[in-house]
C-alpha positions in Angstrom: 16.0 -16.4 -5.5 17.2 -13.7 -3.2 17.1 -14.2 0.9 18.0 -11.7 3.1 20.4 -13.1 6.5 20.0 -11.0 9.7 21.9 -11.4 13.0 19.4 -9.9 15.5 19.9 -7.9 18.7 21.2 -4.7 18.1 19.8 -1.4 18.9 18.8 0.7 15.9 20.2 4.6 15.8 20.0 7.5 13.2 18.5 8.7 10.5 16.4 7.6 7.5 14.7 9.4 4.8 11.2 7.4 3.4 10.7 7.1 0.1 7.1 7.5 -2.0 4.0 5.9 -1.4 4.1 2.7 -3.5 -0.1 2.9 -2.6 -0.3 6.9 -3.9 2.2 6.0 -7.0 -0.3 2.9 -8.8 -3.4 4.8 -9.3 -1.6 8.4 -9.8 0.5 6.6 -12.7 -2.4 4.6 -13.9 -4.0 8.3 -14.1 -1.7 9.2 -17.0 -4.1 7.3 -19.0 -6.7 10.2 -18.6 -4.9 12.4 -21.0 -2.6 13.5 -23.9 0.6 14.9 -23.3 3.6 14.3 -21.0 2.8 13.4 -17.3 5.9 13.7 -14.8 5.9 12.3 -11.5 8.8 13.1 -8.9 9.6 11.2 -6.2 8.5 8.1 -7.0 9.8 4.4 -5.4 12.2 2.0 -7.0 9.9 -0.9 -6.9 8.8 -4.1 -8.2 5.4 -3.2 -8.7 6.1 0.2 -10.2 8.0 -1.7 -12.8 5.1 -4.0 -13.3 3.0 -0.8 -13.5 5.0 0.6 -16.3 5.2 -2.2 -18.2 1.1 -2.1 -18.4 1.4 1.5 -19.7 3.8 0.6 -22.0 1.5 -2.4 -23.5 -1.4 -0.2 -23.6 0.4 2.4 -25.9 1.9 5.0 -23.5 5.3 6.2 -23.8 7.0 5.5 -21.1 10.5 7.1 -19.4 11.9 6.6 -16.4 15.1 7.5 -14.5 15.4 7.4 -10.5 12.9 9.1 -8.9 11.3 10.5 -11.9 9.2 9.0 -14.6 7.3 10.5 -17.8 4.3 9.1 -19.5 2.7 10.5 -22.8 -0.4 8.2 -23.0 -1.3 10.5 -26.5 -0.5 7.3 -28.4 -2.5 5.1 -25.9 -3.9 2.8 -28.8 -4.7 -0.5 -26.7 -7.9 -1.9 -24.2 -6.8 -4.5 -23.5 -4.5 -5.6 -19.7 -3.0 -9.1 -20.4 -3.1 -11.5 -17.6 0.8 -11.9 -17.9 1.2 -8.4 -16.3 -2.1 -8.1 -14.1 -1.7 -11.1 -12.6 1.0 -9.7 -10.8 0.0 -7.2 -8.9 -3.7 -6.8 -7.9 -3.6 -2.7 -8.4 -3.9 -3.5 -12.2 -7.5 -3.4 -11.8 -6.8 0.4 -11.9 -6.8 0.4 -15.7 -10.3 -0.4 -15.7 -11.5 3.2 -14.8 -9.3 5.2 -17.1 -9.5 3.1 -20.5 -13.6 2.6 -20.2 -13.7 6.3 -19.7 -11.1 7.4 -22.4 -11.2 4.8 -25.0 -14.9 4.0 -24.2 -13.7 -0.1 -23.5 -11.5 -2.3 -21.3 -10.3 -5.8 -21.0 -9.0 -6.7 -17.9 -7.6 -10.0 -17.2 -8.7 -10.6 -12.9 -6.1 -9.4 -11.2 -3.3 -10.9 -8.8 -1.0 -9.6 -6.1 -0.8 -11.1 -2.2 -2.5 -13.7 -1.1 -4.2 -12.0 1.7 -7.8 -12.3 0.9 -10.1 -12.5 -2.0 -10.2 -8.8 -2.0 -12.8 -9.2 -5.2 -13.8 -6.6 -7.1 -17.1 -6.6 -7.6 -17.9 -3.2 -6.2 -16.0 -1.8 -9.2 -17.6 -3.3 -11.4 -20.9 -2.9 -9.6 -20.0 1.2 -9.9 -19.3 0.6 -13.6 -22.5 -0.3 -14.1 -23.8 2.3 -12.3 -22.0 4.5 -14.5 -23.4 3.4 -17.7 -21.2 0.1 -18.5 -21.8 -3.2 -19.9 -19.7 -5.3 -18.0 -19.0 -9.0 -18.8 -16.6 -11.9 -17.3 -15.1 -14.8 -19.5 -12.5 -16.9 -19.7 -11.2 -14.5 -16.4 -11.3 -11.1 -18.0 -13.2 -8.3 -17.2 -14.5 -6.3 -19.9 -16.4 -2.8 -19.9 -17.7 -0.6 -22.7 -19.3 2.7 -22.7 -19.8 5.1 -25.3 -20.0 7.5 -22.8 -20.3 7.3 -19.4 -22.6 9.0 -17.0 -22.8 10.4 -13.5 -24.5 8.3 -11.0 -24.8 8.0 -7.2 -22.6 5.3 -6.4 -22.6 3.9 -2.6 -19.8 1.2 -1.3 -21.2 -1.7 0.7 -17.9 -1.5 2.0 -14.9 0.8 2.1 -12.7 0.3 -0.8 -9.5 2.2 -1.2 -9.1 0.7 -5.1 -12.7 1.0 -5.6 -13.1 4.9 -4.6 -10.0 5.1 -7.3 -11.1 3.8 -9.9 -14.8 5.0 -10.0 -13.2 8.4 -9.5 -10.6 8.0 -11.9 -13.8 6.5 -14.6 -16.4 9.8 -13.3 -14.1 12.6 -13.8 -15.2 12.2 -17.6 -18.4 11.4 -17.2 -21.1 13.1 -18.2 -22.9 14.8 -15.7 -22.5 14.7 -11.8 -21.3 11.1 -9.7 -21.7 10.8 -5.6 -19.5 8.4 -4.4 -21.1 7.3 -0.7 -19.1 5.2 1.8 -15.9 6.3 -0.2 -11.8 5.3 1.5 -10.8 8.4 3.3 -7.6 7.0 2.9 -4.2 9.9 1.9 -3.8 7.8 -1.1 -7.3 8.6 -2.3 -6.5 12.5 -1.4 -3.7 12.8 -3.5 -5.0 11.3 -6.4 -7.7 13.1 -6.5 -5.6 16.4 -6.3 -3.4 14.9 -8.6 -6.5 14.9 -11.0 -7.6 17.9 -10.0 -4.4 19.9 -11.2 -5.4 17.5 -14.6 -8.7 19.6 -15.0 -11.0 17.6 -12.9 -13.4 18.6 -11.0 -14.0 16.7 -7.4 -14.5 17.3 -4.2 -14.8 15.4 -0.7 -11.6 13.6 -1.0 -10.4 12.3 2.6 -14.4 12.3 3.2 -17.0 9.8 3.2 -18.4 11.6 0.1 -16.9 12.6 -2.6 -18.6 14.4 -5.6 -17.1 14.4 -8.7 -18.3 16.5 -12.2 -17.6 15.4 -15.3 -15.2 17.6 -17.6 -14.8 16.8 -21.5 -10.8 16.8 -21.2 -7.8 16.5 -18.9 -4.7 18.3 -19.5 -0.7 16.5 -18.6 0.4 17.2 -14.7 3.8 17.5 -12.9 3.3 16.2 -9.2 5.4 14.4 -6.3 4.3 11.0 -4.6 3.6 11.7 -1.1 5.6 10.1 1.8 5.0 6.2 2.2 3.0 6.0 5.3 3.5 2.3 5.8 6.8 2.7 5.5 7.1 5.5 8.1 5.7 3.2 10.5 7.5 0.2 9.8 10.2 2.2 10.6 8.9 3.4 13.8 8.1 -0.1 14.8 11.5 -1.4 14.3 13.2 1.8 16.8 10.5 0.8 19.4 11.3 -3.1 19.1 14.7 -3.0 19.4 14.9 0.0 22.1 16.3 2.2 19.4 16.6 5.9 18.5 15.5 6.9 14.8 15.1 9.7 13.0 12.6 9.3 10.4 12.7 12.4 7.6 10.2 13.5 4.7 7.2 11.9 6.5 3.6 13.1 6.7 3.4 12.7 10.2 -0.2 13.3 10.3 -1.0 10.3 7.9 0.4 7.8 10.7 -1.5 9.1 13.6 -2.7 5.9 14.7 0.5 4.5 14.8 2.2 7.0 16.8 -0.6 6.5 19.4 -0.6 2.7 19.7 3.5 3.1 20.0 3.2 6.1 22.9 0.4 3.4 24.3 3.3 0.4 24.0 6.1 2.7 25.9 7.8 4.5 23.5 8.4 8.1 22.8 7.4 9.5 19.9 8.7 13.3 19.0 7.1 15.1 15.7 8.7 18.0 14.4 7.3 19.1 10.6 8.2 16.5 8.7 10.5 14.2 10.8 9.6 11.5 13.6 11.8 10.4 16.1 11.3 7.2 17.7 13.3 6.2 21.2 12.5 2.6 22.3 12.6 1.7 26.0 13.9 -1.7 27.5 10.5 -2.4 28.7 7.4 -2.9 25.8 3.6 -2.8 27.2 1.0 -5.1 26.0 -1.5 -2.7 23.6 -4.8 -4.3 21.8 -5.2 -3.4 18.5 -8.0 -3.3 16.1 -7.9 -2.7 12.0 -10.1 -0.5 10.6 -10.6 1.5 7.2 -8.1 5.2 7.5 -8.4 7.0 10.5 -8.1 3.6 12.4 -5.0 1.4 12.9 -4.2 0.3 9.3 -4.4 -3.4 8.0 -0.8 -3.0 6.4 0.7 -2.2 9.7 -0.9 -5.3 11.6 2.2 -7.7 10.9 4.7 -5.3 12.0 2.8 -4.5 15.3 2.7 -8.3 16.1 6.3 -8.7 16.2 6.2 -5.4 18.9 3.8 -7.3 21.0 5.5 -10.9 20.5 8.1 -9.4 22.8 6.2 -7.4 24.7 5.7 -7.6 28.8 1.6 -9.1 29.0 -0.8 -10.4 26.9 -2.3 -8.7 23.8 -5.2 -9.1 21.3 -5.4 -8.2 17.6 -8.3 -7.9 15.6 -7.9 -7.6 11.7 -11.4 -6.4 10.5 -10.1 -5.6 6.3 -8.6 -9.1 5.5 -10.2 -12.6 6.2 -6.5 -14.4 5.6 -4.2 -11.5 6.9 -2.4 -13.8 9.4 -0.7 -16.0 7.3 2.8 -15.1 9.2 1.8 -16.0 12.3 3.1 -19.5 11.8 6.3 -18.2 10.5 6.7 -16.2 13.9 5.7 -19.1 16.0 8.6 -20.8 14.4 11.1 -17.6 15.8 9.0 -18.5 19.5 6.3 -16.7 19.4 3.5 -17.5 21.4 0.3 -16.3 19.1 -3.2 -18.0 19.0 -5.6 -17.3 16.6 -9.2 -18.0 16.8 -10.8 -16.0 13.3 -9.8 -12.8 12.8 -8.3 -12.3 16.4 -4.6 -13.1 17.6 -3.8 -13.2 21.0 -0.1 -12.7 21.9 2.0 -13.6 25.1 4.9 -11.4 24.8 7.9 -13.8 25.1 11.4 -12.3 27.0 13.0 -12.9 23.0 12.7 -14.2 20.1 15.2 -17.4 18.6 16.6 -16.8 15.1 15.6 -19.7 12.6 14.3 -19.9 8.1 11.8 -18.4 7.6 9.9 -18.0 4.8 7.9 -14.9 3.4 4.2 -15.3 2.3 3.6 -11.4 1.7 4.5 -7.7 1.0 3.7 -7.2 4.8 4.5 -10.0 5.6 8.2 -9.9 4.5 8.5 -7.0 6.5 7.2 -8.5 9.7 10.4 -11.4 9.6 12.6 -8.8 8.7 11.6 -6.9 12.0 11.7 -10.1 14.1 15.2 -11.0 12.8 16.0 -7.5 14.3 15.7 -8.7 17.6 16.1 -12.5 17.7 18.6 -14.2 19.1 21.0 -15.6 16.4 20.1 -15.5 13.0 17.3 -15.2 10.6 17.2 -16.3 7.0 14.2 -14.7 5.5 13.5 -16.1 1.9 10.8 -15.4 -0.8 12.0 -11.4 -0.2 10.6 -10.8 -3.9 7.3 -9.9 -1.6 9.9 -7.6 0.4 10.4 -5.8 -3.3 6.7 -5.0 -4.1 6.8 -2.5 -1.7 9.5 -1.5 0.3 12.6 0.0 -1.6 15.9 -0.8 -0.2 14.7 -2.1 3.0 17.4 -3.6 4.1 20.3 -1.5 3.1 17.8 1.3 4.8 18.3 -0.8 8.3 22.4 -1.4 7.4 22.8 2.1 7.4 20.9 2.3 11.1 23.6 -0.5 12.7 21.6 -3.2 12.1 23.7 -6.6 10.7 21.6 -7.7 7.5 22.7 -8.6 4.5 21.0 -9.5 1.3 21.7 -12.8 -0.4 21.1 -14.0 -4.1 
């Protein structure tokens, strides 16, 4: 099993270009499913969880092809319902099947999906908008299955905001019969580029980046050529990592408007932040300030940033408090920073951090995507070293992480 070895303290400087959205690629991808003919899709990440997605394409019946940044689906031979548990259970963003195969082969069997331990994260609200729809729906033996002959429109409103959710039920209503209202739907860029990727497909929705999003059913899609948009967790883990370790970084083919909330809570903790088109440039300063943060659904400060900010406010001069509002078990490396010297309560879903003068290199292991990332920042400026292991979390989401950080003079190497 791979580990990745980094000898912390020095001061990050450069460039570095972001690669796509692993969040925007699933359900675009899983979209292919909507229609004959041959999708492409440019720009898309090297990742584990891409490969996993492919492989569920390819079981289902779709032709797959993929070379770098590219990849080609023809889902005209899509022939199967049914997502085994041996591929879902690896990544929870299977459940994204559910919508597309109920609404163009009329049934799905989903096994329950998997992915980070980070929360139940159940998906009832899917299937609760299935239903809605016009679905039977029935669990056993932990599959999901839905059937429809066809489905029809329906107001649909989330008790919550769900990002997956809004997907799928927009993925299942642009074939519907008739007219679906999703209410309470993720605003989230992820759920604005599907649905323009769909859109260019023949679909017919609007709303998307809104609470509500109306979408009118259509009898048939038509194949699409689009490009992933820029990874915005990425972009900010990036930005984290020049503020930690007083750095200067470049950050290229970004959407700096998708990490707004970012750039403000950095500005808040000291650092300057310069946004020109579609770079940001990150200068750390020797002092950090204290800044409270608070997860919320897209505007607010985003769940998948929340580890990487901790690290910032380990070190930083005061006391800080974050709240994470999305996932009930979301700080699980808290105990693996405490281990580097942290000094982090946690009382619920609120961490309070005394920022220490540094950090002290030691093993550490990774429980999650996020996660992963967080040690990997920490290692950036610990005394010593820091062996993260488990990094197969790391390769979910994050493509070339660390040869992304070698190139900006920091001293990690990758292991096997």
């Amino acid at each position: 099993m791979d580990k990745i070895i980094i000898a912390g303290g020095r001061r990050l400087a450069g460039q570095v270009r972001v690669s796509g959205s692993k969040n925007a690629a699933l359900p675009i991808l899983f979209s292919a499913l909507l229609a004959d003919g041959v999708n492409r899709y440019d720009n898309v990440p090297n990742l584990r969880d891409i490969d996993s997605t492919l492989l569920l394409l390819a079981r289902l019946g779709a032709r797959v092809e993929s070379g770098g940044p590219s990849v080609r689906i023809d889902a005209s031979g899509l022939n199967c319902h049914e997502a085994p548990y041996d591929l879902v259970r690896k990544m929870r963003a299977s459940v994204l099947v559910l919508g597309p195969l109920v609404a163009r082969l009329k049934r799905a069997r989903v096994s329950l999906p998997g992915g980070c331990a980070i929360g139940a994260r159940p998906i009832n609200l899917h299937l609760k908008g299935l239903a809605s729809l016009g679905a039977e729906i029935t669990l056993e033996h932990g599959y999901v299955t839905a059937s429809a002959e066809r489905l029809k429109g329906a107001e649909i409103y989330f008790d919550i905001v769900t990002v997956t959710g809004t997907e799928n039920l927009m993925m299942a209503a642009v074939l519907a019969e008739g007219t679906t209202m999703l209410r309470n739907a993720a605003r989230e860029p992820e759920v604005v580029a599907l649905a323009d990727v769909l859109n260019r497909m023949g679909a017919d929705i609007a709303g998307a980046g809104t609470p509500e999003i109306t979408i009118r059913g259509v009898r048939a899609l038509k194949p699409v050529t689009a490009t992933i948009i820029p990874d915005r967790i990425e972009t900010g883990t990036f930005m984290v990592a020049a503020a930690l370790t007083g750095g200067h970084v470049t950050i290229t083919d970004c959407e700096p408007g998708h990490v707004g909330a970012t750039i403000d809570k950095l500005r808040q903790a000291g650092a300057e932040v310069v946004v020109s088109g579609s770079t940001i440039t990150v200068t750390g300063r020797d002092k950090i300030t204290s800044v409270d943060i608070k997860t919320q659904p897209y505007p607010g400060f985003p769940t998948d940033m929340q580890a990487q900010f901790m690290v910032l406010m380990s070190v930083a001069d005061g006391l800080s408090v974050i709240s994470e509002t999305i996932f009930e078990n979301r700080f699980i490396h808290v105990s693996e920073l405490r281990r580097m010297g942290a000094d982090i309560q946690v009382a619920g879903n609120i961490a309070t951090i005394k920022g220490m003068p540094r950090l002290s290199g030691a093993p550490v292991m990774a429980t999650d995507l996020r996660a992963s990332a967080c040690l990997v920042l920490a290692g950036l400026v610990a005394d010593n070293t820091t062996v993260v292991q488990r990094v197969y979390h790391l390769d979910r989401g994050y493509e070339d992480l660390e040869k992304k950080f070698a190139a900006l003079g920091a001293a990690i190497k990758r292991v096997k």
